[in-house]
C-alpha positions in Angstrom: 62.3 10.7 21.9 66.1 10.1 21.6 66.4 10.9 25.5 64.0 8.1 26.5 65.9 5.7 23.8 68.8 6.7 25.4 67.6 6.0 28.8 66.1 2.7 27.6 69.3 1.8 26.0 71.4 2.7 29.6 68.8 1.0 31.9 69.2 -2.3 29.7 72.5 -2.0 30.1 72.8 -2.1 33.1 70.1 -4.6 34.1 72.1 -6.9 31.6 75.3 -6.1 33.1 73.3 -7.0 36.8 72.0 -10.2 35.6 75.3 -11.3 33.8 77.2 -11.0 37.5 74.3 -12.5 39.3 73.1 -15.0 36.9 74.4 -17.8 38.7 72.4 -17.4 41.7 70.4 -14.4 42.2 71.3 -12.7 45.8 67.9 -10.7 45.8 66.0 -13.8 45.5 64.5 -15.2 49.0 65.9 -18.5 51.0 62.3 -20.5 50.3 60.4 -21.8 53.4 61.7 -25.0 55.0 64.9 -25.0 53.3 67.5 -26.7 55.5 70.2 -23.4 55.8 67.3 -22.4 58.5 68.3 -25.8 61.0 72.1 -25.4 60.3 72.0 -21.8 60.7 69.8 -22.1 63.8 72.2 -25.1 65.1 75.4 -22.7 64.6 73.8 -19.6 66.5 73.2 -22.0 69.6 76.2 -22.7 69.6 77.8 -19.7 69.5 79.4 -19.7 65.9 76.4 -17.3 64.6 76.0 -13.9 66.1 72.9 -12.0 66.3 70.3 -14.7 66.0 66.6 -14.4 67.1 67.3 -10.8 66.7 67.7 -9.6 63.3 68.3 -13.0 61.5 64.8 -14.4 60.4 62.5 -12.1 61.7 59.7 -14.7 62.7 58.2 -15.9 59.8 59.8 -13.6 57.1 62.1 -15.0 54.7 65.7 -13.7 54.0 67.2 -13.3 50.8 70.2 -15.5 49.8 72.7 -12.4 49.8 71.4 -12.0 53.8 72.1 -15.7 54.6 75.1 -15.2 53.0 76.2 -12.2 55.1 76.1 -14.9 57.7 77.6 -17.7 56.4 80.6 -15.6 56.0 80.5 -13.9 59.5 80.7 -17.2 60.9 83.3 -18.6 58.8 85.3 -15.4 59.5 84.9 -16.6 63.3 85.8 -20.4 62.5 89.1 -19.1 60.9 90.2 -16.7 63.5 90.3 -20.1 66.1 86.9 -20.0 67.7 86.4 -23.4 68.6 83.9 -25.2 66.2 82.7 -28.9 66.6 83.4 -31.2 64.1 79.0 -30.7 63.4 79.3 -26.8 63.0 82.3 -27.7 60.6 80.2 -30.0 58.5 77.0 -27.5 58.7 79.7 -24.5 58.3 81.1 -26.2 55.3 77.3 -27.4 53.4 75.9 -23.5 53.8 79.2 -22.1 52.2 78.8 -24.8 49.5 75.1 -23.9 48.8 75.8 -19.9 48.8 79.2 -19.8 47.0 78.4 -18.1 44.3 76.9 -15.6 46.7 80.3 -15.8 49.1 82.2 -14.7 46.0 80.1 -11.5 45.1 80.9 -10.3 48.7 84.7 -11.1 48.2 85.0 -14.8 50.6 86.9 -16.9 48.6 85.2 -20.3 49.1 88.2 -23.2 48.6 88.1 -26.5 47.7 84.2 -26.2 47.8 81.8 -27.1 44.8 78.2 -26.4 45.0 76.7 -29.9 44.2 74.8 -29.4 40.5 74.1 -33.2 40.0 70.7 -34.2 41.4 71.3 -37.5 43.6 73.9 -37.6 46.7 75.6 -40.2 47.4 76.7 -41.3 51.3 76.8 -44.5 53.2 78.9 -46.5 55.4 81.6 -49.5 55.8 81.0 -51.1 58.8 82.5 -54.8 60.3 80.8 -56.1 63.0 81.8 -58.2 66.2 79.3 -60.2 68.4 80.6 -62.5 71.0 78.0 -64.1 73.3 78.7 -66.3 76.6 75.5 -68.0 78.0 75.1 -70.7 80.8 71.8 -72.1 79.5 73.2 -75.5 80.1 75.6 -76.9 82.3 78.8 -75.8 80.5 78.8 -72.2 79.2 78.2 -71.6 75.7 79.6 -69.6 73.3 78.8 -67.8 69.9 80.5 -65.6 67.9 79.6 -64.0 64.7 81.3 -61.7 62.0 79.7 -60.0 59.5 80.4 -56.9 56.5 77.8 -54.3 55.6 78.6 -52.4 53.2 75.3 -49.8 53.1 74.3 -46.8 50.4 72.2 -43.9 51.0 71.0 -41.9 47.6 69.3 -38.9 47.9 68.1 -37.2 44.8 66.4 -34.0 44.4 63.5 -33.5 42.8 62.7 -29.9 43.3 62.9 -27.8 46.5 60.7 -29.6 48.1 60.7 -32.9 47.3 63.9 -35.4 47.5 63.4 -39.2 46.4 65.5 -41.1 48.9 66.6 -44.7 49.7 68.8 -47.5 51.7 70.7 -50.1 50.1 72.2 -52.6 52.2 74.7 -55.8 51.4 75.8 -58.4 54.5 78.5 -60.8 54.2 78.4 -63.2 56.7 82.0 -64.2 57.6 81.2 -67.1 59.6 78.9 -68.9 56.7 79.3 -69.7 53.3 77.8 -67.3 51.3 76.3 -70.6 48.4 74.6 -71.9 51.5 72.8 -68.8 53.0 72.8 -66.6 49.0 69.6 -64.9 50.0 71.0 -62.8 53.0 74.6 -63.0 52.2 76.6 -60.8 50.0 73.6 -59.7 48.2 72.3 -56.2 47.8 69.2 -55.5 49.1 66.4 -52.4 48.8 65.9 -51.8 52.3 64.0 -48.8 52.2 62.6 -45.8 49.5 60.4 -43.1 49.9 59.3 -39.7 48.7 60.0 -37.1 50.9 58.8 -33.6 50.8 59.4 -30.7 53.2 57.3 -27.0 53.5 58.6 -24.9 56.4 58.3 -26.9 59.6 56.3 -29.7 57.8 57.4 -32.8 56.5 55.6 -35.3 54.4 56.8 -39.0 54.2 55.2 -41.8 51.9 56.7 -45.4 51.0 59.1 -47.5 53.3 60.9 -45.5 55.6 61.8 -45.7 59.5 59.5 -45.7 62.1 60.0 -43.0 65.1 62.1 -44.2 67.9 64.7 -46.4 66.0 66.9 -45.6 68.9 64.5 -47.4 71.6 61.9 -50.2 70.4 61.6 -49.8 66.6 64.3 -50.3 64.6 62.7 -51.1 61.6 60.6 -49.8 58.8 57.0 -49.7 58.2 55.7 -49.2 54.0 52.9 -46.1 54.5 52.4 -42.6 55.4 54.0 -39.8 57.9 53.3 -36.8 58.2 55.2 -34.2 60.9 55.3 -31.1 62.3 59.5 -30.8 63.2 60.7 -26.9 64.2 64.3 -27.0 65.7 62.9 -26.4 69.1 60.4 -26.5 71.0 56.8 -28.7 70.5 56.9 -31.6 67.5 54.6 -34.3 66.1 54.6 -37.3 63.8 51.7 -39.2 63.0 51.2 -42.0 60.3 49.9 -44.9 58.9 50.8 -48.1 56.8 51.7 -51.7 57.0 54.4 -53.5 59.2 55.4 -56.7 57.5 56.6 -59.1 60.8 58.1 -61.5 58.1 61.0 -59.5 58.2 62.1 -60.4 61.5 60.4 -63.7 62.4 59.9 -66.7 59.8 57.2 -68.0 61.8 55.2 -64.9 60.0 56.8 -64.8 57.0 53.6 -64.1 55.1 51.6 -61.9 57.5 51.7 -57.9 57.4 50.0 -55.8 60.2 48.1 -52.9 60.1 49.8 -50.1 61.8 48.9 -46.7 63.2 51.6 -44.4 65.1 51.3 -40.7 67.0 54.7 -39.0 68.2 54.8 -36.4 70.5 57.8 -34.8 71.8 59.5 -31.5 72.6 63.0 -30.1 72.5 64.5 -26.9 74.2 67.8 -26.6 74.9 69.5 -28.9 76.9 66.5 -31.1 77.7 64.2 -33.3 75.6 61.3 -35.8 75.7 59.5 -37.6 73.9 56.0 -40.2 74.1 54.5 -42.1 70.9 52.0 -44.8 70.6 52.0 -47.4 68.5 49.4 -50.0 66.7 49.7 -52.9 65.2 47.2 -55.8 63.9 47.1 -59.0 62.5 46.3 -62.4 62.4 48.5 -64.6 64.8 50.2 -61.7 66.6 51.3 -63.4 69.4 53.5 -66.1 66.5 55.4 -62.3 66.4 55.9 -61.7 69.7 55.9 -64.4 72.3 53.8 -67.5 71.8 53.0 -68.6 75.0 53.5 -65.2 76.8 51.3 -63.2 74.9 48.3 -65.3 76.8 45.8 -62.6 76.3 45.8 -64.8 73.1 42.6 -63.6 72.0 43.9 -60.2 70.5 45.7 -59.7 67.6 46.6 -56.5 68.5 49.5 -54.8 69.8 49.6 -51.3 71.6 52.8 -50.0 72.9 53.3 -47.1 74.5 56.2 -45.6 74.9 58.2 -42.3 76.8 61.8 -40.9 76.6 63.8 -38.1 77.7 67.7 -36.7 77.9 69.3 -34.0 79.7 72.7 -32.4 78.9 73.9 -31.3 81.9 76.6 -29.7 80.7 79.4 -30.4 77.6 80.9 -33.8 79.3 77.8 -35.2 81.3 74.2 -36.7 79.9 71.6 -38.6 81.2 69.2 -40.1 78.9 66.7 -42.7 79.3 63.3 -44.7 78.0 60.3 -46.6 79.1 58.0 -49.0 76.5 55.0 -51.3 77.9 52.7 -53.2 75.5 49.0 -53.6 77.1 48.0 -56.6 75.1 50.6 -58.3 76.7 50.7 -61.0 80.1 54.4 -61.5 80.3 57.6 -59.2 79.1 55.4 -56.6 78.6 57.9 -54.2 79.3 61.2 -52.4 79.0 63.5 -49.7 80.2 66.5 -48.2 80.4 69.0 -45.7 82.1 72.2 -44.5 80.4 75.0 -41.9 81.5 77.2 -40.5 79.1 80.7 -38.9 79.4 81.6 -36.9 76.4 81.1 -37.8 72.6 82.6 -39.0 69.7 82.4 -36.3 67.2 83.1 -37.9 63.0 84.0 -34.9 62.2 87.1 -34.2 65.1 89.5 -37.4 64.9 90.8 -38.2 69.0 87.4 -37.5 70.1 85.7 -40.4 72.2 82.5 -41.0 74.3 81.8 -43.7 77.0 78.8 -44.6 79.0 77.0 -47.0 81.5 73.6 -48.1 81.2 70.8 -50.6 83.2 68.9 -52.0 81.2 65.3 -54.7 80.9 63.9 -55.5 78.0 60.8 -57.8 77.6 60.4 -58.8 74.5 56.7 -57.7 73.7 57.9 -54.3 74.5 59.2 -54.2 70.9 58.6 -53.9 67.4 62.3 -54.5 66.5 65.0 -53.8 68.8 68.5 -51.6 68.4 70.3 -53.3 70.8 73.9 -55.2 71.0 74.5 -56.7 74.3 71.6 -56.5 76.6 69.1 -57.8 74.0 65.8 -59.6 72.9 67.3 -63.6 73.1 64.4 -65.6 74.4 62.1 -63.7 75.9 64.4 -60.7 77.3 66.8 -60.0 79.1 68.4 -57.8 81.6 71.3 -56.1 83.3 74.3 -53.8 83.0 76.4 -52.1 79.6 79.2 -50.2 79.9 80.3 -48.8 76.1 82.7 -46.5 74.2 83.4 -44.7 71.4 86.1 -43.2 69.4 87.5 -41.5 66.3 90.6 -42.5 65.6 90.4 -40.3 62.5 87.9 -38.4 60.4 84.7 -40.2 59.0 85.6 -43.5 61.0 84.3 -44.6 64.2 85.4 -47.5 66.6 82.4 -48.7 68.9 83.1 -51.3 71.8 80.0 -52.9 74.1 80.1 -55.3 77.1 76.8 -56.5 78.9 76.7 -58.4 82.0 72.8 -59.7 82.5 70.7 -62.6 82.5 67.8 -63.9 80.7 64.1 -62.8 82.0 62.8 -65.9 81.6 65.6 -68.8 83.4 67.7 -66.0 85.3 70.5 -67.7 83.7 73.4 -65.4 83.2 74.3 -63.9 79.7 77.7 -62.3 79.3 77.8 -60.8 75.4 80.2 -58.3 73.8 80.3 -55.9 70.9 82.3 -54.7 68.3 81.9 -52.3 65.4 84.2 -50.0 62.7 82.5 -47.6 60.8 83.6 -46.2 57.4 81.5 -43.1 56.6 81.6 -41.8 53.1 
C-alpha cells in the first residue's frame, strides 16, 4: 500500500514537473489541420531553406506535433544564419513560424530574439500609399491634360476567433489633393468600411461569407462582391472557388447607384511549380445592365445579364525572367466585348530585401464590357477602352516601402485617338 502511494506520489511529480515546463505550449500536442505553418513550411522547402520535405515531414495526411514542426523551424533558421541565401518572403515566413513555436524553440535550446508570440487576438497591418496619375489625351484638337493626387491611408484587422475562424476587414481613407475636401466630404478624407467577412479555414478548405474580394483582382475584378465563397486551395496542384452573392454596380457607376446584381462565380485553376493557370466564369444580373457597362454598346440590349469568361496563366522561366498573361470576353456583349494582355517581367521587388527592383513590358486591350472593375493604371477603361503598350518598374529603396513607376502609350478603342498616361505610387507597409 505505501509502495503504490509512493509511486502515485513520484508519478505526480513528475507529470507536474512535465506540465509546469511545457505548460506554455504543449510540444506533444499536434499542428491542427489547415493551420498556416503547413503553406510557409511547404513555401520554404521549395525553396530550398527546408530539408527533407515530402519525405518525412507530413507524411500525407498525418499531422505532426508542434515539437516536430519545431525541429524544423529551427533547422532552417540554423541554415538562414549560417549565410544560405533566403528571400526577403522566406525571412518573413522564417520569422512568423519561429514566433508561433517559441516557446517550443526554447525547450530545444534556439534562443528566439527579438520575437514575441502574438497573444492579443486582432492584427493590425495596412499601408501608406501617395498616388500619381498624369494623363495626356488628344480628344480634341489641342492635347489635354489631367493630373491627380491623392493619400490612402488603408487598415487591415485581422482577429482570431478560434483556430479556424478569423473575423477580418479593410478600412480605407482618400484624400484627394487636388479637391477640397468641404466640397467632395463623402469620398475625401473620410474612413470608409470597405470590406468584412468571416473567414474560416479546415485543411485545404476555406469558407468566406460577407464582403470580400472577388477572384481575379489582378485581371477584370477588382472589387468586392457581399455573399458566399467557398474553396478548395492546396499549395499546389488543382484549386477551386465557387460562390454566390450580390454585386452592387453603384459603387462604380452613379448612373446605378441604386441597383445590385445577382452574381454567381466558379474558379478553376492549377499551380505546380514554375507554371500556373487559371479560368473562372462569372454572372451577373440586373435591371439596366447595359447603364453599367456601355449604353449603347451593349446592343444585345434585351439582357440584363452579364457572363464573362475569363483564362490566365504565368511561367517562371527561371529566377530573372516571367511571362504572364490573361484573356476576358463577355458574351452578352456587341462591342468591347473583350480584353487581353501580355506582360514580361525581369526580376522582382521583394518588401522584405531593400535594393531589390522589378521591371516589365506589357500589350495590352481592354474593352470595357470585359470587366467588372478594372486594376489597371495606364492602359485603362476611359471611354469605352483602350489599348497599347506599358512599360513599368519597381523598387525598394528600403524595407516595407515600395516605389512603383507606369508609362502607357495607346489609344482609345473607340476614336483611335492617342492616350499617353503615367503612373506613380509609394507604398508604406506596416
Amino acid at each position: 500500500m505505501k509502495k503504490s502511494m509512493v509511486a502515485a506520489l513520484t508519478a505526480a511529480m513528475v507529470m507536474g514537473a512535465v506540465s509546469t515546463t511545457f505548460a506554455a505550449a504543449n510540444p506533444f500536442s499536434d499542428v491542427p489541420a489547415g493551420h498556416w505553418a503547413y503553406d510557409a513550411v511547404s513555401q520554404l522547402a521549395q525553396d530550398g531553406i527546408v530539408d527533407g520535405y515530402g519525405d518525412q515531414t507530413f507524411q500525407g495526411d498525418k499531422n505532426i506535433t508542434r515539437y516536430e514542426m519545431a525541429q524544423m523551424v529551427a533547422k532552417a533558421m540554423a541554415k538562414a544564419n549560417s549565410g544560405a541565401k533566403v528571400s526577403g518572403a522566406d525571412k518573413a515566413a522564417l520569422d512568423k513560424l519561429a514566433a508561433e513555436f517559441s516557446d517550443e524553440l526554447n525547450n530545444l535550446g534556439v534562443r528566439v530574439a527579438n520575437l514575441e508570440k502574438n497573444a492579443d487576438k486582432v492584427a493590425w497591418h495596412g499601408t501608406a500609399e501617395y498616388t500619381f496619375n498624369h494623363y495626356i489625351n488628344k480628344d480634341s484638337k489641342e492635347d489635354v491634360f489631367d493630373s491627380r493626387n491623392n493619400l490612402l491611408l488603408r487598415l487591415l484587422p485581422d482577429a482570431e476567433v478560434n483556430q479556424n475562424w478569423h473575423v477580418k476587414a479593410r478600412l480605407d481613407a482618400n484624400t484627394k489633393l487636388d479637391e477640397d475636401s468641404s466640397a467632395n466630404a463623402e469620398d475625401n478624407g473620410n474612413v470608409a468600411l470597405k470590406r468584412v467577412w468571416a473567414e474560416g479555414h479546415y485543411g485545404q478548405m476555406r469558407y468566406m461569407a460577407g464582403k470580400y474580394e472577388f477572384p481575379d483582382p489582378d485581371t477584370i475584378t477588382d472589387t468586392v462582391l457581399s455573399g458566399v465563397e467557398v474553396g478548395y486551395l492546396p499549395a499546389q496542384g488543382w484549386n477551386a472557388q465557387v460562390g454566390a452573392g450580390r454585386f452592387n454596380l453603384g459603387d462604380h457607376y452613379t448612373s446605378t447607384k441604386d441597383t445590385a446584381a445577382d452574381t454567381q462565380y466558379l474558379h478553376v485553376g492549377y499551380n505546380q511549380g514554375k507554371f500556373s493557370a487559371a479560368g473562372a466564369y462569372y454572372h451577373l444580373g440586373a435591371d439596366h445592365m447595359d447603364n453599367y457597362f456601355q449604353a449603347g454598346s451593349y446592343a444585345k440590349g434585351t439582357t440584363d445579364d452579364a457572363n464573362i469568361w475569363t483564362g490566365k496563366g504565368s511561367y517562371q522561366f527561371d529566377k530573372n525572367w516571367g511571362l504572364k498573361g490573361f484573356y476576358a470576353e463577355n458574351t452578352e456583349a456587341d462591342y468591347y466585348q473583350k480584353a487581353g494582355s501580355v506582360e514580361l517581367n525581369y526580376k522582382g521587388s521583394q518588401l522584405q530585401n531593400a535594393g531589390t527592383y522589378g521591371v516589365w513590358v506589357a500589350y495590352r486591350h481592354f474593352g470595357r464590357n470585359a470587366f467588372v472593375s478594372s486594376p489597371w493604371d495606364v492602359i485603362n477603361l476611359d471611354r469605352n477602352g483602350e489599348k497599347g503598350w506599358e512599360l513599368g518598374g519597381n523598387f525598394v529603396p528600403f524595407k516595407n516601402t515600395i516605389v512603383t513607376l507606369r508609362y502607357g502609350d495607346g489609344e482609345y478603342l473607340d476614336t483611335g485617338k492617342d492616350v499617353h498616361n503615367m503612373f506613380g505610387r509609394v507604398n508604406f507597409l506596416f
